[in-house]
C-alpha positions in Angstrom: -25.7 16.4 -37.8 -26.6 12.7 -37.8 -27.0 11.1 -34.7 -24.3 9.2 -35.7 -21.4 12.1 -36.1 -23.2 13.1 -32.9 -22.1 10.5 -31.0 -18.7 10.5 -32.7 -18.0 14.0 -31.9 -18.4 13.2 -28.1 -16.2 10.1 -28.5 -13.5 12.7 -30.0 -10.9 14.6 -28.3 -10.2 18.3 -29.0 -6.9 19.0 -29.7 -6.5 21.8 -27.0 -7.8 19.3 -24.8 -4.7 16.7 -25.9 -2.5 19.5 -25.4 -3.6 20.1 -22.0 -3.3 16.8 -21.0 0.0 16.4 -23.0 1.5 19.5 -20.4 -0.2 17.6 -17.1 1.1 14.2 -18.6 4.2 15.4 -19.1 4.2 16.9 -15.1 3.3 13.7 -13.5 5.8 12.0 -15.5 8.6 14.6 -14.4 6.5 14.2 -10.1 7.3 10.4 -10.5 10.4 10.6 -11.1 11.3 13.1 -8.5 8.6 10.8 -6.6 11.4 7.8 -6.6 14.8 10.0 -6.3 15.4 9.6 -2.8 15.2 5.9 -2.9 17.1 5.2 -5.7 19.5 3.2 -3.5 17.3 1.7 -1.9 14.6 0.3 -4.3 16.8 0.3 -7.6 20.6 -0.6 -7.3 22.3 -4.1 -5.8 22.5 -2.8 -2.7 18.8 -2.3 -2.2 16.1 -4.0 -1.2 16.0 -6.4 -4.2 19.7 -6.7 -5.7 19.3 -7.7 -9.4 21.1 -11.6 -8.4 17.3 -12.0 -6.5 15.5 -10.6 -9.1 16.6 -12.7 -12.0 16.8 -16.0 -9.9 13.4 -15.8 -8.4 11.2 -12.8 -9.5 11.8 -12.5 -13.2 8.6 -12.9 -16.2 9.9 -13.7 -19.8 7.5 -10.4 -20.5 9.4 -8.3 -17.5 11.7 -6.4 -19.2 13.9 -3.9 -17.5 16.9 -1.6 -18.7 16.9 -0.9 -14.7 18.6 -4.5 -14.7 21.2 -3.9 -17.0 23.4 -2.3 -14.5 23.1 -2.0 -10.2 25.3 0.6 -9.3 24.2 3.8 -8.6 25.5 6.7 -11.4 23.8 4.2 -14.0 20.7 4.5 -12.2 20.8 8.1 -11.7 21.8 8.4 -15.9 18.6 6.4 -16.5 16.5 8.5 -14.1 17.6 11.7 -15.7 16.7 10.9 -19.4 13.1 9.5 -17.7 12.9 13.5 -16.5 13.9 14.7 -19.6 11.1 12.6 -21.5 8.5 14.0 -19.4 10.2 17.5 -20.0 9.8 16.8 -23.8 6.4 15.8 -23.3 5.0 18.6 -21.4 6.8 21.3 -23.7 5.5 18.5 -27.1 9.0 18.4 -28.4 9.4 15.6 -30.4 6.1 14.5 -29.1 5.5 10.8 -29.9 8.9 9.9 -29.1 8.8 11.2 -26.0 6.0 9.8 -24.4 7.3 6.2 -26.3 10.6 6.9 -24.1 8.5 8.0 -20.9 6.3 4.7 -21.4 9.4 2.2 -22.3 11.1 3.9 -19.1 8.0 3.7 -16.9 7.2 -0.1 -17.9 11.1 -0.6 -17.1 11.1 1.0 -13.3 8.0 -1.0 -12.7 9.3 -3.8 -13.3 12.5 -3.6 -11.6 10.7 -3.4 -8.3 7.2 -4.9 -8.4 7.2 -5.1 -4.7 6.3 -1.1 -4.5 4.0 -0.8 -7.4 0.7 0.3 -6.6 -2.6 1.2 -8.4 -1.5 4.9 -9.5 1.2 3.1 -11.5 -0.8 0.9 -13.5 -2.7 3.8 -14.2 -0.1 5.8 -15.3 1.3 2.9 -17.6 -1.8 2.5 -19.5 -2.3 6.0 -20.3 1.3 6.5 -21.5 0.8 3.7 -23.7 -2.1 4.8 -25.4 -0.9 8.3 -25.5 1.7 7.1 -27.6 -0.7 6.9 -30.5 -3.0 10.1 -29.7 -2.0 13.4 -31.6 -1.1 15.3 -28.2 0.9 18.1 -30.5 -1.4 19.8 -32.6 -1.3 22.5 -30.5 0.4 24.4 -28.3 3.6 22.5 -28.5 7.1 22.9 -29.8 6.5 20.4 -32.6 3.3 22.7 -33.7 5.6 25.6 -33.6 7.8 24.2 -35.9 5.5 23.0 -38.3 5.4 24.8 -41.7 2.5 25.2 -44.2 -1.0 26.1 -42.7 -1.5 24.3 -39.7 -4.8 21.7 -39.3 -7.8 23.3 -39.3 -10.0 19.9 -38.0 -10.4 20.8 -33.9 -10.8 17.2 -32.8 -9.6 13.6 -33.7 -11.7 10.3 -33.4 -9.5 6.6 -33.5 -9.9 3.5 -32.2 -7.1 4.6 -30.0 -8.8 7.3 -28.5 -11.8 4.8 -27.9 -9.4 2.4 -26.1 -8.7 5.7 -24.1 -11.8 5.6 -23.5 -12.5 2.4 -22.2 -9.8 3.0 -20.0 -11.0 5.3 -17.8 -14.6 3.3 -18.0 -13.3 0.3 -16.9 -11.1 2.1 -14.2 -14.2 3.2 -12.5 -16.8 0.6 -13.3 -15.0 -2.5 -12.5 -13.9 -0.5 -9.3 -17.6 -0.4 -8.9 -18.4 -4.1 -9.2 -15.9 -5.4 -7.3 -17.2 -3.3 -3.9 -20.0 -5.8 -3.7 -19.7 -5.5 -0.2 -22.6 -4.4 2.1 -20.4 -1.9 3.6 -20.0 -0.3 0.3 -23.8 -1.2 -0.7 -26.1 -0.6 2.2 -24.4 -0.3 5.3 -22.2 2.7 3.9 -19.3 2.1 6.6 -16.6 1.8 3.9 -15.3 5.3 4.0 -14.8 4.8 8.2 -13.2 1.9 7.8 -10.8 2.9 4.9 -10.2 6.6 7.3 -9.6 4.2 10.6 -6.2 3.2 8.7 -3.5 5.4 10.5 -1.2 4.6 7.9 -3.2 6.5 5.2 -3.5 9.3 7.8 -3.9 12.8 6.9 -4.7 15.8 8.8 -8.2 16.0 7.5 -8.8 12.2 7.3 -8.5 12.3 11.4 -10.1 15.3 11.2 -13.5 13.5 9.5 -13.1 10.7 11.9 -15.1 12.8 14.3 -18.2 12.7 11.8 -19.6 9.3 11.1 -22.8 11.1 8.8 -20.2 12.8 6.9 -18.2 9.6 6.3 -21.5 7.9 5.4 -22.1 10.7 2.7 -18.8 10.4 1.1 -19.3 6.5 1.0 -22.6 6.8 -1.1 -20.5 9.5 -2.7 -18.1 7.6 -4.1 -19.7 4.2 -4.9 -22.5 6.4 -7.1 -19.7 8.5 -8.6 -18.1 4.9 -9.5 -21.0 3.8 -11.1 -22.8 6.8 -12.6 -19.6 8.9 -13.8 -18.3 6.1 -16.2 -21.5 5.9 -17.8 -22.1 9.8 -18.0 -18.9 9.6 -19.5 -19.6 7.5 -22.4 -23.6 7.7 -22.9 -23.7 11.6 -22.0 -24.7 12.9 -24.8 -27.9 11.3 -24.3 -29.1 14.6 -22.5 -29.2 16.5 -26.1 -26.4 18.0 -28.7 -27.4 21.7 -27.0 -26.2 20.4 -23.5 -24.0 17.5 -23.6 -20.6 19.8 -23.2 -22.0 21.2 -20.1 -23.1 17.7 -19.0 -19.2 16.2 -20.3 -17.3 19.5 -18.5 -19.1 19.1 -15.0 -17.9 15.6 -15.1 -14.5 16.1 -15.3 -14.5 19.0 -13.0 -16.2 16.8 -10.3 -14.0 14.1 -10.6 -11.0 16.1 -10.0 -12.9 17.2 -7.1 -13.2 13.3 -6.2 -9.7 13.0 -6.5 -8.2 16.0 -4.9 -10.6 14.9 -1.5 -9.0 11.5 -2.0 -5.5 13.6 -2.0 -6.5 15.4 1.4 -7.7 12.5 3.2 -5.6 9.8 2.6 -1.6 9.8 1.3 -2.2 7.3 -1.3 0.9 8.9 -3.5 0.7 10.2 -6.5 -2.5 8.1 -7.8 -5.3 11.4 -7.3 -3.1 13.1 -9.4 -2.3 10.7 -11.7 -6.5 10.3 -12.4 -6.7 14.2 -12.6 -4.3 14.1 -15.2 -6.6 11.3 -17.0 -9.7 12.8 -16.4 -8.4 16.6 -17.8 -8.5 14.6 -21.4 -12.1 14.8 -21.5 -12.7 18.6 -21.6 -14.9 19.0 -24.7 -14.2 21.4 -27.3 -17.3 23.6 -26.8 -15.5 24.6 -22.6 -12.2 25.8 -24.5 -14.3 27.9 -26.8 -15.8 29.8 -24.0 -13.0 29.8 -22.0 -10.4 31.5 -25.1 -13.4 33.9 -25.3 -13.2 35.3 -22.3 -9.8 36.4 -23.1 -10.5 37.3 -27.2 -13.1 39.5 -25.3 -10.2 41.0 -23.1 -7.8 41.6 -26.4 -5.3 38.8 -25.1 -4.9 38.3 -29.4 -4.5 41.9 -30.3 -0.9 42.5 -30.5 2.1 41.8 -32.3 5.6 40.7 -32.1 8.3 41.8 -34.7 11.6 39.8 -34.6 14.7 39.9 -36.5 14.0 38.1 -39.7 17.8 37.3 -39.8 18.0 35.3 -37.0 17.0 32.0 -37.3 17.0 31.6 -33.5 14.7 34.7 -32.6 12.4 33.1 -35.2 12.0 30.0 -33.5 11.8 31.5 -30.3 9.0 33.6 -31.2 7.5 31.0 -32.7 7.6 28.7 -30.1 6.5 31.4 -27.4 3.1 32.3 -30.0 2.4 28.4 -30.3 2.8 27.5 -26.7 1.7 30.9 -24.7 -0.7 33.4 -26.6 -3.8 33.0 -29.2 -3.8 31.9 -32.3 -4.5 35.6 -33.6 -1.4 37.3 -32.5 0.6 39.0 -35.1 4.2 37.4 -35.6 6.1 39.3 -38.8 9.4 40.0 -39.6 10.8 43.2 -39.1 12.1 44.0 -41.8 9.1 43.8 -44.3 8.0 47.1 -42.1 11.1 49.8 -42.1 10.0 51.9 -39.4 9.8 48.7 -37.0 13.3 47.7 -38.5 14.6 51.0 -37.7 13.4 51.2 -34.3 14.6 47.1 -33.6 18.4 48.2 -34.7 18.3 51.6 -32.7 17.4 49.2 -29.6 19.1 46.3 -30.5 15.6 44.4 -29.5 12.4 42.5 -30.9 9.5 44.8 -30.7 6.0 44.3 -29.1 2.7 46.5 -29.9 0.0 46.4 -27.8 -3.7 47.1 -29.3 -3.0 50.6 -28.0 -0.2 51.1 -30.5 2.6 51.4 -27.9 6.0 50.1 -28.7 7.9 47.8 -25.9 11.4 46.9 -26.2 14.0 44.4 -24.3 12.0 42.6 -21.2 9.4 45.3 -21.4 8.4 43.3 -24.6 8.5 40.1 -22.5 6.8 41.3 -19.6 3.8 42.9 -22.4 3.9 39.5 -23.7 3.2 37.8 -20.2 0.0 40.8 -20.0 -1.2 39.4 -23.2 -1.1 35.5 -22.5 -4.2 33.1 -21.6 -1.4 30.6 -19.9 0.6 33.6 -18.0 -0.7 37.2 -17.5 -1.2 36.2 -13.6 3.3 36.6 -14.2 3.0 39.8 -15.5 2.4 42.1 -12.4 5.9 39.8 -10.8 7.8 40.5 -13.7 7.1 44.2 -14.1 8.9 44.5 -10.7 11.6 46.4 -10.7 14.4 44.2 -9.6 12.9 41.4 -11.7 13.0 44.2 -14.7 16.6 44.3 -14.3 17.7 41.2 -14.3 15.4 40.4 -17.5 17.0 43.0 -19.0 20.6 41.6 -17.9 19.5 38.4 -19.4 17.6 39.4 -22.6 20.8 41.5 -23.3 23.3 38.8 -22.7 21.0 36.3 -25.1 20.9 39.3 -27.8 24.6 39.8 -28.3 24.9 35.7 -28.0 22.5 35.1 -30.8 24.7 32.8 -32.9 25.8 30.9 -29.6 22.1 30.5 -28.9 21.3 29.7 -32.6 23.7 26.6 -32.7 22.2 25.5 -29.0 18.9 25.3 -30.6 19.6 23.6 -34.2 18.5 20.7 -33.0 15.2 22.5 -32.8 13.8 21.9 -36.5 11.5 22.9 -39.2 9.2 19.9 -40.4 6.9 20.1 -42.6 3.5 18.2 -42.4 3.7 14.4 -43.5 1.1 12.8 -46.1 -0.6 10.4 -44.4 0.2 6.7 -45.7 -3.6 4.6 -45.9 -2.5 1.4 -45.2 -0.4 2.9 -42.7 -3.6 4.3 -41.3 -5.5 1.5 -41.3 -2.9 -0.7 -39.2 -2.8 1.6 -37.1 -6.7 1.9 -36.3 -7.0 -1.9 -36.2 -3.9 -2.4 -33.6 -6.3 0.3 -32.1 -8.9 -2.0 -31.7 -6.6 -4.7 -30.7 -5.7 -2.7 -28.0 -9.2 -2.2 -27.1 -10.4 -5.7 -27.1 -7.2 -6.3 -24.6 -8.5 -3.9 -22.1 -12.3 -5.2 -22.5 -11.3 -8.6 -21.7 -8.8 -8.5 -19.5 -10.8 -6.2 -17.1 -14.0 -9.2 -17.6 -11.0 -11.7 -16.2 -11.1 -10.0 -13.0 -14.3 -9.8 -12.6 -14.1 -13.3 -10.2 -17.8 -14.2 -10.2 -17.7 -14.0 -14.1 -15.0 -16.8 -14.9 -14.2 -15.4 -17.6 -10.6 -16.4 -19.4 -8.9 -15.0 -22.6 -5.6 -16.4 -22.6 -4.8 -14.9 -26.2 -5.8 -11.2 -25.3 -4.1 -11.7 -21.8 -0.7 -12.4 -23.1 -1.0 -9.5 -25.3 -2.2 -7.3 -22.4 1.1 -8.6 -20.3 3.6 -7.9 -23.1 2.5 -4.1 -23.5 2.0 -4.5 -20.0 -1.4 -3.1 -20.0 -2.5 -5.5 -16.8 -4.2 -3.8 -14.6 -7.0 -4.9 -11.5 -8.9 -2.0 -9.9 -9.6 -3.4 -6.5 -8.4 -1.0 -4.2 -10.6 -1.2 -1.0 -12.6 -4.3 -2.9 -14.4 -5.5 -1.5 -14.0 -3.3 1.3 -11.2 -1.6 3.1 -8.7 -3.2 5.1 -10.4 -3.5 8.7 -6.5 -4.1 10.8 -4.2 -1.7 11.0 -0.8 -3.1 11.0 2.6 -1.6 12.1 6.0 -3.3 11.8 8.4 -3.1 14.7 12.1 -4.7 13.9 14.2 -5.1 16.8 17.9 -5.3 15.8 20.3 -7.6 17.8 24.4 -5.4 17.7 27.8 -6.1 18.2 28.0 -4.5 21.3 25.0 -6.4 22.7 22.4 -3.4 23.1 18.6 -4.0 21.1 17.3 -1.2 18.6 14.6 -1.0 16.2 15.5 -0.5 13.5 12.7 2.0 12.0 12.1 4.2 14.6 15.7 4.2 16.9 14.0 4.2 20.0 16.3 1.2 22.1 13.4 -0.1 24.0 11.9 -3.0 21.7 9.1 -4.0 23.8 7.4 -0.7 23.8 4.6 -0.2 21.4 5.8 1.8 19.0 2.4 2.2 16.0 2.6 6.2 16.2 6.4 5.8 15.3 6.1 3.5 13.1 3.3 5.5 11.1 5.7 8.5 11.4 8.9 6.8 10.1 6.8 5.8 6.5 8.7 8.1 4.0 5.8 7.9 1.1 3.6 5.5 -0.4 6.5 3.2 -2.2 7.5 1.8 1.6 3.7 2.0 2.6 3.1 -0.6 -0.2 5.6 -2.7 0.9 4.8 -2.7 5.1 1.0 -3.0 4.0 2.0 -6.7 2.0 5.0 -7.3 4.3 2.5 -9.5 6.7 1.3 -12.0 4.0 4.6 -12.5 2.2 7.7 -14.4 3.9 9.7 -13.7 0.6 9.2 -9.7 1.2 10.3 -10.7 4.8 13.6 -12.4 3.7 14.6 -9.5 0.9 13.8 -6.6 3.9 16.1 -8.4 6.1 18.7 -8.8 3.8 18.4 -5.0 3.1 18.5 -4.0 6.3 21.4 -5.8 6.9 23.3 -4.5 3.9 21.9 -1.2 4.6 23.4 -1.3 8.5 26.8 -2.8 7.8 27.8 -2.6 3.9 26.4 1.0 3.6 27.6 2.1 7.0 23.9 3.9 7.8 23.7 3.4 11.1 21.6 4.3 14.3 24.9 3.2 16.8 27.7 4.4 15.6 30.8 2.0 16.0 28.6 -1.4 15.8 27.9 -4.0 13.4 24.0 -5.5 12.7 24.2 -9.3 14.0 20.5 -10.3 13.9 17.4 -9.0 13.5 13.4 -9.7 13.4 10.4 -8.3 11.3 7.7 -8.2 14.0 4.1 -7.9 12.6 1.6 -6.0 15.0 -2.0 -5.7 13.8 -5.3 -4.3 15.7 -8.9 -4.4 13.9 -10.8 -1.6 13.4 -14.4 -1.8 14.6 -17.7 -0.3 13.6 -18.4 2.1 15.9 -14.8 3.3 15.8 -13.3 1.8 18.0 -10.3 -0.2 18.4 -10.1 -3.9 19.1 -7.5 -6.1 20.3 -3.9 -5.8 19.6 -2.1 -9.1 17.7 1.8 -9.7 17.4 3.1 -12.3 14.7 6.6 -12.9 14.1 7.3 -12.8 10.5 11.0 -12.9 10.4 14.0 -13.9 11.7 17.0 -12.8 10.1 20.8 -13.0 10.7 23.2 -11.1 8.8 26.3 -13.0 8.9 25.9 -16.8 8.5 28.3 -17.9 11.4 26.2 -16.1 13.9 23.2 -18.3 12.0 24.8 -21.2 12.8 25.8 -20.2 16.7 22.5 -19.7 17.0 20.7 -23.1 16.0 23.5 -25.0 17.5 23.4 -23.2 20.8 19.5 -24.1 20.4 20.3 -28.2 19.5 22.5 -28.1 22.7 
């Protein structure tokens, strides 16, 4: 092999490699949505905290689109939610693939930009990666779509675009321009990032305070993370430096120790969904060479020797076994009709069941067949010993009955399930495709220079592209160091029956320090966005005390029972962080002051002129 198609093949992704990230992809799709649900109120409808009146008269981009916008009530938004699950449902099983992530992408880009005041770095991360996906063959195996391919399926094992090389300048740039832009000496030679960034008890986990007590250890991880910033990027790319014998082994560490990165991330700090959503991007990178080894640890266990004979009448029992084959066992496992063998066929109508032979030659019938199946599978023998339980044995039998004498009624529920067969590929198609490719890549090269600040760089051309598919993007979280305040937010509320409350916590004395209640009141990392830029913008200040007001007296959630919310104000405590540890001083800035009804405005500032 040239060094050439060397370097190619390490710049490739295997296809069982797409398909694993196409399942994970699909996950974290269906986790964000679920992720959002219990503020859908709150963050997405006209009586939340930015009703779509606000949005379109002082928020809205010409490239912002949003079907969130088209309607503010909440069934619409829950309609719109549900089809987002469904997409990532689609794309995890690799039903109708391409579409799927295109929907999951269209719908992500639109929920993003309904409420930018929550977004974080996890989403631009997830953006980009369903954007590219959309043009990545993530279901060449082990997918629906795969199943229901006809004609011999692709023999090739990997697939090298110009897509899959914007892919993987994502991830580079993810990293590397992370790197660059901690050019801090607490990031470079000091190594006092990591305490600073754990000293934030809004990130506060267990574990975090529980490393608080090590200042060595928090050194280590800091020199940790900045090398793995810098070096892991590169490894990723130029890896295959280290020889064609050893490169895999290099490539698979890599990944594994980044998902290690990530998950410590995910125990330390609650930061959302983001370590997840880089596990996800990093599981892309598994070369070829780790799935071989892996598949033959079970070919060496006789996971592939068996086979399945099904009921070559029914269309439905076809597809399903198809499906199950494609998604859940090797590639070896024997799937024939039954009746091209007439002592199977004899046995299937005497039990009224698909048959399963094991590589001993014993027959299994009804959800024994399943439950053999589940003994035999890569994906789910670790099921097998749960569903060989007796009471779980009965009611698979219940239900693998009920399906069996249903089969029409399951055959028209599945119709939209088809056959395809395999599409010539058009070459000039091809080759528009391969150069938007590069388009793409080009975007994401220059726009990541642009924030480089101490570069200067501009591309106003590549920049409008990069807003339109919305593939903006800054990787600057903790650049150039960590936030060194903690900040809480107290909001003492003003009611009709002239008592004070704040209006977080509930506690009725306002002038108590209240930072360990405030921490504890943060629902997830959507609101912990918002309080952390709440201090530097007077605009989030005014749309938090109109919801808050709304929220009290049009939505009738309230703390007092009986009242009405007159006034309130959005108090802004901070308190530094120091080296050793410590704590410094603590600071109180009003940010707000907001009434909720405009005659009580107007008492006010005349009662002040008198």
């Amino acid at each position: 092999m040239s060094p050439l198609l060397f370097f190619k093949k390490t710049l490739s992704f295997d296809y069982r490699s797409l398909a694993f990230y196409r399942f994970l992809l699909g996950i974290i799709v269906m986790a964000d949505v679920a992720y959002r649900w219990p503020d859908l109120t709150n963050f997405y409808t006209d009586v939340g905290l930015v009703p779509r009146s606000i949005f379109t008269s002082e928020m809205t981009m010409p490239w912002s689109f949003s079907l969130h916008l088209a309607n503010g009530s909440l069934p619409f938004i829950v309609v719109i939610f549900a089809i987002h699950f469904l997409c990532g449902l689609m794309i995890a099983l690799g039903y109708k693939t391409r579409w799927a992530v295109f929907g999951a992408y269209i719908l992500t880009v639109s929920v993003h930009n309904r409420n930018w005041l929550i977004n974080n770095g996890g989403d631009d991360v997830l953006r980009a990666i369903l954007f590219l996906s959309v043009f990545l063959p993530l279901n060449k195996c082990f997918s629906v779509d795969s199943a229901m391919e006809n004609g011999k399926q692709d023999s090739r094992e990997s697939t090298f675009s110009t897509w899959g090389l914007a892919f993987y300048l994502q991830a580079f740039v993810i990293y590397f321009v992370g790197y660059i832009l901690k050019d801090s000496p607490i990031w470079r030679s000091e190594f006092t990032a990591v305490t600073y960034a754990l000293g934030l008890d809004i990130f506060q986990t267990p574990l975090g305070l529980w490393t608080r007590g090590y200042p060595f250890l928090q050194k280590l991880i800091t020199i940790g993370t900045i090398y793995m910033e810098w070096l892991g990027p590169l490894v990723l790319v130029f890896g295959a430096v280290v020889g064609r014998k050893y490169w895999w082994i290099v490539r698979t560490v890599l990944v594994f120790a980044f998902w290690g990165f990530h998950f410590g991330i995910f125990l330390t700090m609650t930061i959302g969904l983001f370590p997840f959503i880089a596990m996800v991007l990093w599981s892309i990178f598994l070369p070829g060479e780790f799935w071989d080894k892996l598949l033959g640890i079970f070919r060496r266990k006789n996971f592939g020797k068996f086979s399945i004979y099904y009921d070559g009448d029914c269309r439905f029992c076809q597809k399903g076994v198809r499906i199950i084959k494609a998604i859940f066992l090797l590639p070896e496992v024997s799937v024939a009709r039954a009746q091209d063998y007439p002592e199977l066929y004899s046995h299937m109508l005497k039990h009224n069941s698909w048959v399963v032979v094991n590589e001993e030659g014993k027959r299994f019938y009804h959800f024994d067949a399943f439950t053999e199946l589940l003994r035999h599978s890569p994906l789910l023998s670790w099921t097998a010993g749960a569903a060989a339980h007796l009471q779980v044995s009965k009611l698979g039998n219940r239900l693998y009955h009920w399906v069996s004498n249903n089969r029409s009624t399951m055959g028209k529920a599945t119709q939209f399930i088809e056959y395809t067969n395999r599409k010539k590929e058009v070459t000039f198609l091809m080759w528009g495709r391969e150069i938007a490719g590069a388009m793409v890549f080009l975007t994401i090269f220059t726009w990541n220079l642009t924030t480089i600040k101490g570069l200067r760089f501009k591309a106003p051309f590549f920049q409008t592209i990069g807003r339109w598919v919305h593939l903006y993007q800054e990787w600057n979280m903790f650049s150039p160091f960590p936030k060194r305040d903690n900040i809480w937010v107290e909001i003492p509320g003003f009611l009709s029956n002239g008592k004070h409350i704040d209006l977080l916590t509930g506690i009725k004395d306002i002038y108590s320090i209240k930072d360990e209640a405030f921490y504890q009141s943060v629902p997830n990392e959507h609101w912990r966005k918002f309080y952390l830029n709440l201090s530097d913008r007077t605009d989030y200040a005014r749309y938090y005390g109109g919801f808050l007001c709304r929220k009290w007296n049009d939505r009738n959630i309230k703390l007092v029972p009986g009242t009405s919310l007159r006034k309130l104000e959005i108090v802004i405590y901070s308190q530094p962080n120091l080296a050793g540890g410590g704590k410094g001083g603590i600071s109180r800035k009003l940010s707000w002051k907001h009434w909720c009804y405009k005659t009580d405005m107007e008492m006010d500032r005349k009662s002040k002129d008198e």
